[in-house]
N, C-alpha and C positions, 0 to 999 in steps of 0.2 A: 704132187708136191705143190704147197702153198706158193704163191709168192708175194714175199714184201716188198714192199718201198725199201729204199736204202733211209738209213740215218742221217743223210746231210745238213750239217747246221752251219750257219752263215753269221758271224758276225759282221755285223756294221757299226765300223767304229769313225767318230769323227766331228762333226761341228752341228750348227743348226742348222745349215742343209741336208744332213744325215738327219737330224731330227723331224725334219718337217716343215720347221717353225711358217708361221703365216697360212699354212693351209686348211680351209676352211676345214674340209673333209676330215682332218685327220691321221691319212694317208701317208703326204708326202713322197716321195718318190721311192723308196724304202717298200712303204706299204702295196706302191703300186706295183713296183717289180714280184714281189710277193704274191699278189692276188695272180699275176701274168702267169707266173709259174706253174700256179697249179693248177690254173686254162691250160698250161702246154704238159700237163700230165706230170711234172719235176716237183716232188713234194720236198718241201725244205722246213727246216722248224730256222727261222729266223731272230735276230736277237737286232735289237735297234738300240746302238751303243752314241747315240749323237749328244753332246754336250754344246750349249748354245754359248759361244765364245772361246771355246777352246780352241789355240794355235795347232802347230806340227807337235809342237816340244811337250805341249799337254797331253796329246794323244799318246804321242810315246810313250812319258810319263805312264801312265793310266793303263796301257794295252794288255801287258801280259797278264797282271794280276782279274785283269775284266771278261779276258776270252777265257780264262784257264779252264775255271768252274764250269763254263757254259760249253767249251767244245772237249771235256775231258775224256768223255766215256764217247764221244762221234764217230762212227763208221767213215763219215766222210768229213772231216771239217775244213772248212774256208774261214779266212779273213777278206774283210774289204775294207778299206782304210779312205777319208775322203777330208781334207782340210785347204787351207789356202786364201780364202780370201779373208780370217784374220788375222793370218801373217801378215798382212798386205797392206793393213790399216793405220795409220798416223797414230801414235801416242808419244805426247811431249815431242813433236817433231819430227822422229824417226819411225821407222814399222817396229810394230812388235816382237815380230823376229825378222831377224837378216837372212838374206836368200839363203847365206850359207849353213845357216841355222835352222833353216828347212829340213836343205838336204841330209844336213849329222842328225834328224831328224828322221826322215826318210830309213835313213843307214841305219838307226835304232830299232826302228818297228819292222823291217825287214829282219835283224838279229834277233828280236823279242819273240818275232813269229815261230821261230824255227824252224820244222819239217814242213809248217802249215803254208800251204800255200795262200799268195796274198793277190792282192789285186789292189792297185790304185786307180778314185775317181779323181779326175783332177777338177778346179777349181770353177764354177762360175762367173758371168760375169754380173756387175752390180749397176746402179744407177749414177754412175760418179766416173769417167771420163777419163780420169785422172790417175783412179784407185784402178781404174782395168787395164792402164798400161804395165803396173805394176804386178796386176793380178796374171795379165798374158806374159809377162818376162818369167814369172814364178813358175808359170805352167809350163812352157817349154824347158826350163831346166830339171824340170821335176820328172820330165818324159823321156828327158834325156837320160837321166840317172835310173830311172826305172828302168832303161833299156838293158844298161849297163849292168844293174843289178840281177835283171830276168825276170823284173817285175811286170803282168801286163799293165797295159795303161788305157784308159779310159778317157779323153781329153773332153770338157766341157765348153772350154771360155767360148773358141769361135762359133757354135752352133747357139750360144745365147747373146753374146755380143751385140749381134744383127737380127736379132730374131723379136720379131713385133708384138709376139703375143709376152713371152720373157719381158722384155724390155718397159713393156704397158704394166703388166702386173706388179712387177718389183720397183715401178714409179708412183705407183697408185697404194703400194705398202708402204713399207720402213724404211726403201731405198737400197733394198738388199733383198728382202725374201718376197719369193711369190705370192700366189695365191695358188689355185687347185691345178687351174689351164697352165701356167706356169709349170710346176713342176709335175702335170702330166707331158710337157714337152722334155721337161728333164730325165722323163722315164724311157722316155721313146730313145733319148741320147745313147744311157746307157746300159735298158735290157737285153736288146742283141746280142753286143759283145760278153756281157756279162753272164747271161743264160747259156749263149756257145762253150762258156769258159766252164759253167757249171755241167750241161748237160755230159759231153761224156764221161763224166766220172758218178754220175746218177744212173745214168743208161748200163753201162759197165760194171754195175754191183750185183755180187753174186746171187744166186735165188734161192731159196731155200724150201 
């Protein structure tokens, strides 16, 4: 008896930290967990759904009609969902969306997904002091509700906050996205949890 790899495909839906943006490589953190995966034997066909500016409420918007196509026929499919720091941004004085705006939010793409199981990354932080108080307030409500939901949660701010190589790179960009070092520390945050979360449902697929 042959045996296959499972089908599992992965979308990642979300901003230009899903996208990449600023990294030299290419990559991005997206790309990097990807390449990890299939060093640890977990073949995935993955789909990089990042849009550079897009809130909670866009992702929402955009999610079901984006995964449908791409996880329809999937033995195994996942969603991964990741936005936040352009909720979090000043326009005309206010953020672009409001915390609570997040979460009904949140509540949207959690409903959009259905059966499919999701995963939220939550938010980084940026080079502005100000925009990370608001960006850490956002991330613990969103981890909150995730909980509440049965969504797992993947928390970013505090591990880049503080973190030298983060902080140097997204100062020396756009004041927002890394470069490579940058978000291979992003990758390190969250392929453990996120690989544990994939592996036994890849390992567990029948053989044929």
């Amino acid at each position: 008896m042959a045996t296959t790899d499972p089908d599992v495909r992965v979308c990642f839906v979300g901003d230009s930290f899903v996208a990449g943006l600023g990294d030299s490589t290419g990559l991005g953190w997206v790309g990097r967990l990807a390449n990890e995966s299939h060093r640890r034997g977990i073949s995935l066909t993955v789909y990089n759904l990042g849009v550079r500016g897009d809130t909670s409420m866009l992702v929402c918007e955009r999610l079901s009609r984006e995964v449908a196509p791409r996880l329809a026929h999937a033995e195994i499919p996942r969603i991964v969902v990741s936005f936040g720091v352009n909720d979090t941004a000043l326009e005309n004085g206010t953020t672009r969306v409001s915390r609570e705006e997040s979460l009904t939010a949140l509540r949207g793409i959690n409903t959009a997904s259905g059966p499919t199981e999701l995963m939220l990354i939550g938010p980084p932080a940026v080079d502005d002091d100000t925009q990370n108080e608001r960006i850490s307030a956002l991330s613990e409500v969103l981890q909150e509700e995730s909980q509440r939901l049965g969504i797992p949660f993947v928390g970013c701010f505090e591990s880049t906050v503080d973190n030298f190589v983060w902080r140097h790179e997204v100062r020396e960009g756009d004041g927002f996205h890394p470069d490579a070092a940058g978000y291979e520390h992003l990758a390190t945050i969250i392929q453990m949890p996120l690989l544990e979360w994939l592996t036994p449902h890849a390992n567990g697929a029948s053989q044929q």
